[in-house]
Backbone as JSON Lines, residues from 0, in Angstrom:
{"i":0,"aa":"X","n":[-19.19,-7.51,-3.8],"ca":[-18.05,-6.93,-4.51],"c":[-17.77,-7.79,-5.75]}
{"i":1,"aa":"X","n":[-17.55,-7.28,-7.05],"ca":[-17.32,-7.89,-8.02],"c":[-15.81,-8.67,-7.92]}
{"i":2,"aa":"X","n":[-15.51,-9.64,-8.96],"ca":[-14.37,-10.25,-8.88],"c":[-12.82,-9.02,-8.76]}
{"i":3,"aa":"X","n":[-12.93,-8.12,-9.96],"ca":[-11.61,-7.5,-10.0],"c":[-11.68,-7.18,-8.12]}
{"i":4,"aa":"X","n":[-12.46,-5.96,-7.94],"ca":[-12.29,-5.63,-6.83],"c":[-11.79,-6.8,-5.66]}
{"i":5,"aa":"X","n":[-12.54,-7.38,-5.37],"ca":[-11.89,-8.95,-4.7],"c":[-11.09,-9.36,-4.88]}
{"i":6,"aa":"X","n":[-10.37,-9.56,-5.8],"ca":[-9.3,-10.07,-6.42],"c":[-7.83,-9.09,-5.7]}
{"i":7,"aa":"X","n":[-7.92,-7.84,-5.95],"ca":[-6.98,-6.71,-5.85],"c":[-7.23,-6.58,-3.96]}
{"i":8,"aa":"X","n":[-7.76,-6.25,-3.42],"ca":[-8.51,-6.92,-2.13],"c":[-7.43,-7.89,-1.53]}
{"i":9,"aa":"X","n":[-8.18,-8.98,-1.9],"ca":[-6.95,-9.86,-1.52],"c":[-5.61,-10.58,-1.69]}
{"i":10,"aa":"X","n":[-5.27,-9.56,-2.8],"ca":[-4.04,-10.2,-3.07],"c":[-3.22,-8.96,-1.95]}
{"i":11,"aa":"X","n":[-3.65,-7.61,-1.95],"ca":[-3.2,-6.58,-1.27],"c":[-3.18,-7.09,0.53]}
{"i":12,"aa":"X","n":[-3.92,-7.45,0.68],"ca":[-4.39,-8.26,2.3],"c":[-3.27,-9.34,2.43]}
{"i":13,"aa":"X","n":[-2.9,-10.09,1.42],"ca":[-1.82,-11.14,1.63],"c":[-0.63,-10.51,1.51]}
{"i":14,"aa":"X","n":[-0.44,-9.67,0.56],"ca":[1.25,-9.2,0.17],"c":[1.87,-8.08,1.31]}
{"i":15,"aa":"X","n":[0.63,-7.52,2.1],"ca":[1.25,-6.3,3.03],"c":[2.06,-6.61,3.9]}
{"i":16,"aa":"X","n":[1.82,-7.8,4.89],"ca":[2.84,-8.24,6.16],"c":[4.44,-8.73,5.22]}
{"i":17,"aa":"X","n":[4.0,-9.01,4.15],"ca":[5.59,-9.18,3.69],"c":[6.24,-7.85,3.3]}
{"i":18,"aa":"X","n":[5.12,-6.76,2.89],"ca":[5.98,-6.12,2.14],"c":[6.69,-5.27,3.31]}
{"i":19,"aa":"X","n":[5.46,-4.86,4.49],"ca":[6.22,-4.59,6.05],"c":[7.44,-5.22,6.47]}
{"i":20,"aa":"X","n":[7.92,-6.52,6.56],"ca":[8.94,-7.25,6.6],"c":[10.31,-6.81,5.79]}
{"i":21,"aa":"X","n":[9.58,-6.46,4.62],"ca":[10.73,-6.45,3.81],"c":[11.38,-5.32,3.63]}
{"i":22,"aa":"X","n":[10.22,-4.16,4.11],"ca":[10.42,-2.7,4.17],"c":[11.37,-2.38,4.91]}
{"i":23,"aa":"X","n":[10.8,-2.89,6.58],"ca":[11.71,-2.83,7.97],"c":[13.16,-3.37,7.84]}
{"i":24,"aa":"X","n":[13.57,-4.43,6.87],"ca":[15.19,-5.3,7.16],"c":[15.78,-4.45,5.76]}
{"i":25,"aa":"X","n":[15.19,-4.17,5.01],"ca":[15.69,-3.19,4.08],"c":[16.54,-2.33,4.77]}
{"i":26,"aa":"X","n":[15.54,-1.55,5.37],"ca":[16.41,-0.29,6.12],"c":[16.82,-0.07,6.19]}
{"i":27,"aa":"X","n":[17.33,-1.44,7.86],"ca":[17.8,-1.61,9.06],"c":[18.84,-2.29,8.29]}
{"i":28,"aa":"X","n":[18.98,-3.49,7.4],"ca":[20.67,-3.81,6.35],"c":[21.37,-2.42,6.2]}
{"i":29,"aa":"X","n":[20.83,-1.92,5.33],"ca":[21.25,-0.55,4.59],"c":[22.07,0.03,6.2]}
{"i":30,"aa":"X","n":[21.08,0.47,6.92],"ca":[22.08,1.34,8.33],"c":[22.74,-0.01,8.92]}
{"i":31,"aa":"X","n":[22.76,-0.7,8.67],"ca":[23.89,-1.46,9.58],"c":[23.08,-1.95,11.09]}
{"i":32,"aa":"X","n":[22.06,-1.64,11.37],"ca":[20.98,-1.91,12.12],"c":[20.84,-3.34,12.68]}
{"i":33,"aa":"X","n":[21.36,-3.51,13.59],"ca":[20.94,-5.38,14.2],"c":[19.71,-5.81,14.19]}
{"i":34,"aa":"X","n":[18.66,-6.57,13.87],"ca":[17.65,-6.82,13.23],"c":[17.27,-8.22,14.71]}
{"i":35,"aa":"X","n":[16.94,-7.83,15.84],"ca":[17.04,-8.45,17.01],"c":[15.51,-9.15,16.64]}
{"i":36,"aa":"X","n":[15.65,-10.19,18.17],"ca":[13.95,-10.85,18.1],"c":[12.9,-9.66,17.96]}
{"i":37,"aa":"X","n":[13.2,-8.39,18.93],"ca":[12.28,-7.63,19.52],"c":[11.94,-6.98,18.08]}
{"i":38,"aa":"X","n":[12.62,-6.74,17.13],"ca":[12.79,-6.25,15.88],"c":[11.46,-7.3,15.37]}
{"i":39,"aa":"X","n":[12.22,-8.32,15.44],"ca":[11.29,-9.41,14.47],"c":[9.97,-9.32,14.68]}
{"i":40,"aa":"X","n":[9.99,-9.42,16.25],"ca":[8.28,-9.24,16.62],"c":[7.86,-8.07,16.62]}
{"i":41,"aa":"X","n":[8.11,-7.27,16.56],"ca":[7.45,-5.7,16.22],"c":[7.07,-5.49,14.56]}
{"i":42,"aa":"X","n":[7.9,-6.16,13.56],"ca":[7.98,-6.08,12.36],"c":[6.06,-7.28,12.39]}
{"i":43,"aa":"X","n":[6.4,-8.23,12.57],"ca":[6.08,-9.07,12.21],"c":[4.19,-8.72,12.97]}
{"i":44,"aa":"X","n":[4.08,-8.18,14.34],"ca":[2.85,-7.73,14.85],"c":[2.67,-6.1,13.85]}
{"i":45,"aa":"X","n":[3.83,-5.27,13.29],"ca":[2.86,-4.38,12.3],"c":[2.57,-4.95,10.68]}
{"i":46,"aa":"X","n":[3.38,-6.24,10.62],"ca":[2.62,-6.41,9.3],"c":[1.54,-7.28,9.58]}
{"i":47,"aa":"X","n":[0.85,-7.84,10.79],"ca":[-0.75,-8.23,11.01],"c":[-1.64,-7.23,10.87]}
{"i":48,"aa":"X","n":[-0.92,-6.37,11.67],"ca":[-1.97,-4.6,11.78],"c":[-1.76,-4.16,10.72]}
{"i":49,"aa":"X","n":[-1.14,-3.94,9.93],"ca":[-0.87,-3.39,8.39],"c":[-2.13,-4.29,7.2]}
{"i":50,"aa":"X","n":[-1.93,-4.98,7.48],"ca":[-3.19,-6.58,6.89],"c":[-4.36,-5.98,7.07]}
{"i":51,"aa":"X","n":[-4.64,-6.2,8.25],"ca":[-5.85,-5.73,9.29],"c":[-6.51,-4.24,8.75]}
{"i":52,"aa":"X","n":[-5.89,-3.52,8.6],"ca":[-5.72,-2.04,8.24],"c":[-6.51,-2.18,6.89]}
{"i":53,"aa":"X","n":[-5.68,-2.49,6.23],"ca":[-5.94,-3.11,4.64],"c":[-7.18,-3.21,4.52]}
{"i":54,"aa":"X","n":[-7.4,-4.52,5.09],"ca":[-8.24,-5.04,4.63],"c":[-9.79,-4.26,4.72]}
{"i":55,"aa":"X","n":[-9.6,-3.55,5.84],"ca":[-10.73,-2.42,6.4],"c":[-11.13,-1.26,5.17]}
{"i":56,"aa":"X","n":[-9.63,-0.56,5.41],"ca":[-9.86,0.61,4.36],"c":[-10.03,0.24,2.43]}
{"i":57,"aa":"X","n":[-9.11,-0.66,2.65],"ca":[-9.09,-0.86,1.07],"c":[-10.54,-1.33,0.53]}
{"i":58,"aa":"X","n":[-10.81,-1.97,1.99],"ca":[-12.53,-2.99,1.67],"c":[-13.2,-1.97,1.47]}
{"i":59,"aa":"X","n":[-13.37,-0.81,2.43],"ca":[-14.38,0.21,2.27],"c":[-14.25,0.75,0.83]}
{"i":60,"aa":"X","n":[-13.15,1.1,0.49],"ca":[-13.51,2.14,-0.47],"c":[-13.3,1.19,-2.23]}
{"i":61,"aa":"X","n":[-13.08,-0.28,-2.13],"ca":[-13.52,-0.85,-3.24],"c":[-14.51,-1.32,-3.04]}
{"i":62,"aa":"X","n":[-15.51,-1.17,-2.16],"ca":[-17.5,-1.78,-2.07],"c":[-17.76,-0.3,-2.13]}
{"i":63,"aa":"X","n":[-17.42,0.92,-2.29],"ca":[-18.0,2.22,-2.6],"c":[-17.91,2.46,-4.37]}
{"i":64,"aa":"X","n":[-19.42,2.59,-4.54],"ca":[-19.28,3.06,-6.43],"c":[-18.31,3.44,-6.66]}
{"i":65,"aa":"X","n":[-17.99,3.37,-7.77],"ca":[-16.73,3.86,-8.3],"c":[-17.25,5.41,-8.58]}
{"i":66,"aa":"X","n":[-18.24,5.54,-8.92],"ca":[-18.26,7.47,-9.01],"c":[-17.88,8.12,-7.67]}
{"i":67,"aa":"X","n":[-17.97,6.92,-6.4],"ca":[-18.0,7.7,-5.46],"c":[-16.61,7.47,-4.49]}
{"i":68,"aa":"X","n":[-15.43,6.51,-5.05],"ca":[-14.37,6.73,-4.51],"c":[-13.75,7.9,-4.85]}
{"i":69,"aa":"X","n":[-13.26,8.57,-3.82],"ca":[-12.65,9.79,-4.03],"c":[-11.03,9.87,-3.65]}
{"i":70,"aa":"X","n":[-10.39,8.3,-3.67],"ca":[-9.29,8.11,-3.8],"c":[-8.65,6.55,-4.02]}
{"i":71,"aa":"X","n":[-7.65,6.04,-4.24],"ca":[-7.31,4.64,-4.94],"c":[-6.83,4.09,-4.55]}
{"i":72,"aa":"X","n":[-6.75,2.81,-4.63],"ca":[-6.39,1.88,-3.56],"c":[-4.37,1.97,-3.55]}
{"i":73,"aa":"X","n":[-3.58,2.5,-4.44],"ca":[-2.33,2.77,-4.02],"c":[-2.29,3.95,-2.83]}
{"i":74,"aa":"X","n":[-2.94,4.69,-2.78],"ca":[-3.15,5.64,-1.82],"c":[-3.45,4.77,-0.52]}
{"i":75,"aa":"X","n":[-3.98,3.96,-0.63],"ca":[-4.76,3.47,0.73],"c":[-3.2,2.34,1.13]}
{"i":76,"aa":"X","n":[-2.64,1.58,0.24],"ca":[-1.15,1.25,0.43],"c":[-0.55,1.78,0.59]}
{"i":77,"aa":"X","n":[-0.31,3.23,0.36],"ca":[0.6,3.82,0.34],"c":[0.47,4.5,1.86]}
{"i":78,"aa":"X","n":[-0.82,5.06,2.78],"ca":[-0.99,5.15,3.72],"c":[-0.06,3.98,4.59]}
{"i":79,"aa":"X","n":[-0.3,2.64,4.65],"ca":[0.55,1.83,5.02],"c":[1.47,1.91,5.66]}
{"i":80,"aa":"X","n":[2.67,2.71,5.43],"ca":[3.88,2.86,5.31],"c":[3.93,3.55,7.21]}
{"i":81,"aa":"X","n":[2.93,3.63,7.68],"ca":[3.23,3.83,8.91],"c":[3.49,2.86,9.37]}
{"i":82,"aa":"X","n":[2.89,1.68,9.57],"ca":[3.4,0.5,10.39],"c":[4.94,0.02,10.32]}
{"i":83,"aa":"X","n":[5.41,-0.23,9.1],"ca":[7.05,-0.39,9.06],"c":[7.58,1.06,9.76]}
{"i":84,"aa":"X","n":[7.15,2.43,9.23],"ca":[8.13,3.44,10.19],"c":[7.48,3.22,11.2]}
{"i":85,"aa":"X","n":[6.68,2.98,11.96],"ca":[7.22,2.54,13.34],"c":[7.91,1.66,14.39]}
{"i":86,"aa":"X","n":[7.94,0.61,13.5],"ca":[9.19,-0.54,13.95],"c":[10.65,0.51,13.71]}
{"i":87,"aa":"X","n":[10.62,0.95,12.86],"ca":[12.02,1.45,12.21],"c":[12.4,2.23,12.77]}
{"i":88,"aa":"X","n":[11.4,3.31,13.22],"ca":[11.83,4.39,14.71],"c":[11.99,3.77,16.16]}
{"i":89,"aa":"X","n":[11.27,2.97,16.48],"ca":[11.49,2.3,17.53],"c":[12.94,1.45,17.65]}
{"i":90,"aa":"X","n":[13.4,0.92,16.19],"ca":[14.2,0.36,16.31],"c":[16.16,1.35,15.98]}
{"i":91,"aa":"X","n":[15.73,3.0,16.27],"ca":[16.63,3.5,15.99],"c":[16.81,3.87,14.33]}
{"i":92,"aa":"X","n":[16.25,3.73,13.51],"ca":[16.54,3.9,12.35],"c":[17.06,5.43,12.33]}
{"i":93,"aa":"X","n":[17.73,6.2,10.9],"ca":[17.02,7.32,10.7],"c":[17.12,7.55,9.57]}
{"i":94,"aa":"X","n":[15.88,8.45,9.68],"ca":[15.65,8.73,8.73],"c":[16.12,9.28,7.1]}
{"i":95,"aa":"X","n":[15.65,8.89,6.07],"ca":[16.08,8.56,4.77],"c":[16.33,10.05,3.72]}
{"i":96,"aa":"X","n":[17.34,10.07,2.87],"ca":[17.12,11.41,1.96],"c":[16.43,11.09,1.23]}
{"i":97,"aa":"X","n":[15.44,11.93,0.45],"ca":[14.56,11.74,-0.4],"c":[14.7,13.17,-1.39]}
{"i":98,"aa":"X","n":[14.17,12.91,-1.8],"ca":[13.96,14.14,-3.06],"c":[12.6,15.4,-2.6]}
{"i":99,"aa":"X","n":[12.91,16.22,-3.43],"ca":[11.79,17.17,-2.99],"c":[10.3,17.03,-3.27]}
{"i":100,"aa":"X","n":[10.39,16.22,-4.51],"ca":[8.83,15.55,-4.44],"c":[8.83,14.7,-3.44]}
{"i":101,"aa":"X","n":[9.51,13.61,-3.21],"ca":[8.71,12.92,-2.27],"c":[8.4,13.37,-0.93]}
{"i":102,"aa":"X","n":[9.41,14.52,-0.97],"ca":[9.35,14.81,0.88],"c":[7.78,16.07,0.51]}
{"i":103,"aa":"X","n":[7.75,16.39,-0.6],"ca":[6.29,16.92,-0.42],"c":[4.85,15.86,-0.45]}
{"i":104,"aa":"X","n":[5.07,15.09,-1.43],"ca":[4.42,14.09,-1.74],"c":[3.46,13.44,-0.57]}
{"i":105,"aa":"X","n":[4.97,12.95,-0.04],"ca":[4.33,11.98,1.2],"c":[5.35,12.2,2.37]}
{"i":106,"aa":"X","n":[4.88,13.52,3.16],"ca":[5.96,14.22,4.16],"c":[6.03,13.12,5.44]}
{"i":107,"aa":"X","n":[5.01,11.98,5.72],"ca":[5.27,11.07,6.65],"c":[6.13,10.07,6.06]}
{"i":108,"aa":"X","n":[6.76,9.91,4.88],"ca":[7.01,8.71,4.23],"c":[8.77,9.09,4.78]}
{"i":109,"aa":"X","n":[8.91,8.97,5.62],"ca":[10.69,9.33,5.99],"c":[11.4,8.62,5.86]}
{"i":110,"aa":"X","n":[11.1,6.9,5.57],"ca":[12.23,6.19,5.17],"c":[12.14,5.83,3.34]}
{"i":111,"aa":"X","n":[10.91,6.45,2.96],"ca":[10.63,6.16,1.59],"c":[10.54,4.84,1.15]}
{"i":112,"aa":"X","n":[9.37,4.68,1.79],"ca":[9.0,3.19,1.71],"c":[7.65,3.5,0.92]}
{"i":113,"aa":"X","n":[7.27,4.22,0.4],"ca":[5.29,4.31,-0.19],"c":[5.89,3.52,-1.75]}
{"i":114,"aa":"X","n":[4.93,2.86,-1.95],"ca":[5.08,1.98,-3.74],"c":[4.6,3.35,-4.42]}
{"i":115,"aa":"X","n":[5.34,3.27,-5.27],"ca":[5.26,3.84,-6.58],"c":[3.7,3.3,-7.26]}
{"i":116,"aa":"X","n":[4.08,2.07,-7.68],"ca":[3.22,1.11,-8.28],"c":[2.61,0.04,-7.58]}
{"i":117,"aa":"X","n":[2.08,-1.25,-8.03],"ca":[1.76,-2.21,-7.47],"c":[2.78,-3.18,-7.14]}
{"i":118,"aa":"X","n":[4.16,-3.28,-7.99],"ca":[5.21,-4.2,-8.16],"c":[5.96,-4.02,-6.75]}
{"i":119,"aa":"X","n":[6.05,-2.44,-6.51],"ca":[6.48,-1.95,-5.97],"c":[6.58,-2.63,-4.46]}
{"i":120,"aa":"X","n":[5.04,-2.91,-4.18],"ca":[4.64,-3.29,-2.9],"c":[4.71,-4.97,-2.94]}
{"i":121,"aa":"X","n":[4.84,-5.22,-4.38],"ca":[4.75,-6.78,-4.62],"c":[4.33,-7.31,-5.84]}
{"i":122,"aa":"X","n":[5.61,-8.38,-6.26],"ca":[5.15,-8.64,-8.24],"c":[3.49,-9.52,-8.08]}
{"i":123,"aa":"X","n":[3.08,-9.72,-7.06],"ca":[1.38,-10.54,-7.16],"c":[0.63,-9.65,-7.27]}
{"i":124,"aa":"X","n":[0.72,-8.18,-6.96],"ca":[-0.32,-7.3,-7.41],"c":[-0.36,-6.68,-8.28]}
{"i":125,"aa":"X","n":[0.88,-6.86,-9.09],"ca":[0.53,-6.15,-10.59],"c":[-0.57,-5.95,-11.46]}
{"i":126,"aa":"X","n":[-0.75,-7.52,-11.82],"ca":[-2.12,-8.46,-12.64],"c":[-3.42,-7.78,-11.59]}
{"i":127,"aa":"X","n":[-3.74,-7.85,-10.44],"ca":[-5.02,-7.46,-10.27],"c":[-5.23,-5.94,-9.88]}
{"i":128,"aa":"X","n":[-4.17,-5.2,-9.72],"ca":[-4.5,-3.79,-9.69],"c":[-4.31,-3.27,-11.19]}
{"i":129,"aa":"X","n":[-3.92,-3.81,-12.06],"ca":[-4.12,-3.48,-13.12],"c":[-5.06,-3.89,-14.29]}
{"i":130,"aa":"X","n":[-5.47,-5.45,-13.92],"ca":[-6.92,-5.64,-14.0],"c":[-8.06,-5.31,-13.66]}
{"i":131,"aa":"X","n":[-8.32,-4.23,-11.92],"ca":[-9.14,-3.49,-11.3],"c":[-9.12,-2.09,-11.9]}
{"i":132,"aa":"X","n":[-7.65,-1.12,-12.56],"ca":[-8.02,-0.14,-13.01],"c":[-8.37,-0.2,-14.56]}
{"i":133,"aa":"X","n":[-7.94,-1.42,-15.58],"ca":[-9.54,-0.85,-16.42],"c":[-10.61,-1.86,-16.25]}
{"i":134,"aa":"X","n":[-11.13,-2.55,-15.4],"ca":[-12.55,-2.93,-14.96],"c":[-12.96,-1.47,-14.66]}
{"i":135,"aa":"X","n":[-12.68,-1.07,-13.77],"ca":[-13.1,0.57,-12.82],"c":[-13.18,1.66,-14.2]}
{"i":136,"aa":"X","n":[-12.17,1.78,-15.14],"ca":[-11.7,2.26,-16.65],"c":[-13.06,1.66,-17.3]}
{"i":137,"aa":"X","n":[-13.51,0.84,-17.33],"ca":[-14.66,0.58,-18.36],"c":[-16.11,0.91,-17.36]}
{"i":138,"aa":"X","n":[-16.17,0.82,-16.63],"ca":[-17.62,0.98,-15.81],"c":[-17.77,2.62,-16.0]}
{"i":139,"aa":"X","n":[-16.92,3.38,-15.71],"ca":[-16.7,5.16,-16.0],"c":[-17.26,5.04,-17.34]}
{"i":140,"aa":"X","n":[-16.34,4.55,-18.51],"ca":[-16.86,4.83,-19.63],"c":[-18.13,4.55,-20.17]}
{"i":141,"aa":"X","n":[-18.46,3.56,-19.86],"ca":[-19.99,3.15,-20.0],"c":[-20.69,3.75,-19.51]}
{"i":142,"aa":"X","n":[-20.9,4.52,-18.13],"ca":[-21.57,5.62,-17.64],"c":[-21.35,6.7,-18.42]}
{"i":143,"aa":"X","n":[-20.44,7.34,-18.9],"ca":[-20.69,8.42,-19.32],"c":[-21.04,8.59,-20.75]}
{"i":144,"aa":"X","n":[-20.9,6.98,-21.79],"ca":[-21.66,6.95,-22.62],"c":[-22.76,6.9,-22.54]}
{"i":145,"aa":"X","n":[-22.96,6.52,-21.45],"ca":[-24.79,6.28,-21.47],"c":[-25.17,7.96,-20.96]}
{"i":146,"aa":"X","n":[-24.45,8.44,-20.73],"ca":[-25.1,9.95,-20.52],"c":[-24.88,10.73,-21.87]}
{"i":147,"aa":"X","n":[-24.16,10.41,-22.23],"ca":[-23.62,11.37,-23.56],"c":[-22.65,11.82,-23.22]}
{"i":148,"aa":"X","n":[-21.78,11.89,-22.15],"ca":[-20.67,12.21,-22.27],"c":[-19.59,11.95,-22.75]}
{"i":149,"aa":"X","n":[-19.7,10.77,-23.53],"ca":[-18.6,10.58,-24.09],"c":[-18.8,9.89,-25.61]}
């Protein structure tokens, strides 16, 4: 795997168990929600599995050509968002108003936790998901100059 990809990789692999953490006490402040041990350790075992997750899917599909990803690594974060709603249901939450895009968008996303962006999920992934989309931005173009397409 080249550097960008690696780079975005693991900064995403480090920032998820926090951003799970931060997703879940968000919430649970907001509703008034007691934020117990059992809380802590449920939060804290889905942001390992959230990591874990990561690191699998996001790995797969940044070691796949770039002609041949057929979706992006905010998508693959943004999948994510199950591990915090399930602490958050378990822990009584409920569920969030959202707008009509998002509830089409991302109809599992019920507490509206999916990043927008990279900041979103965490200010350390700004710099390499935005250094990975034009690395990924220049490898396209160079292919399709070299075909004539562009």
């Amino acid at each position: 795997m080249n550097d960008p990809p690696r780079e975005l990789l693991d900064a995403a692999v480090t920032a998820v168990p926090g951003w799970v953490a931060r997703s879940v006490a968000r919430v649970l402040r907001a509703q008034r929600i007691e934020v117990t041990a059992e809380v802590r350790d449920a939060t804290a075992r889905a942001g390992v599995e959230a990591g874990d997750t990561v690191r699998a899917e996001l790995g797969a599909l940044l070691a796949r050509d770039v002609d041949e990803q057929r979706t992006n690594p905010l998508a693959v974060l943004r999948a994510a968002t199950r591990f915090p709603t399930r602490v958050l249901r378990a822990a009584g939450a409920a569920e969030v108003r959202r707008d009509d895009f998002q509830r089409e968008r991302f109809p599992d996303d019920v507490y509206d936790l999916a990043p927008a962006t990279w900041s979103d999920l965490d200010p350390a992934l700004h710099d390499p998901g935005i250094t990975w989309g034009a690395w990924k931005a220049k490898i396209v173009l160079d292919r399709r100059r070299a075909e004539g397409k562009r």
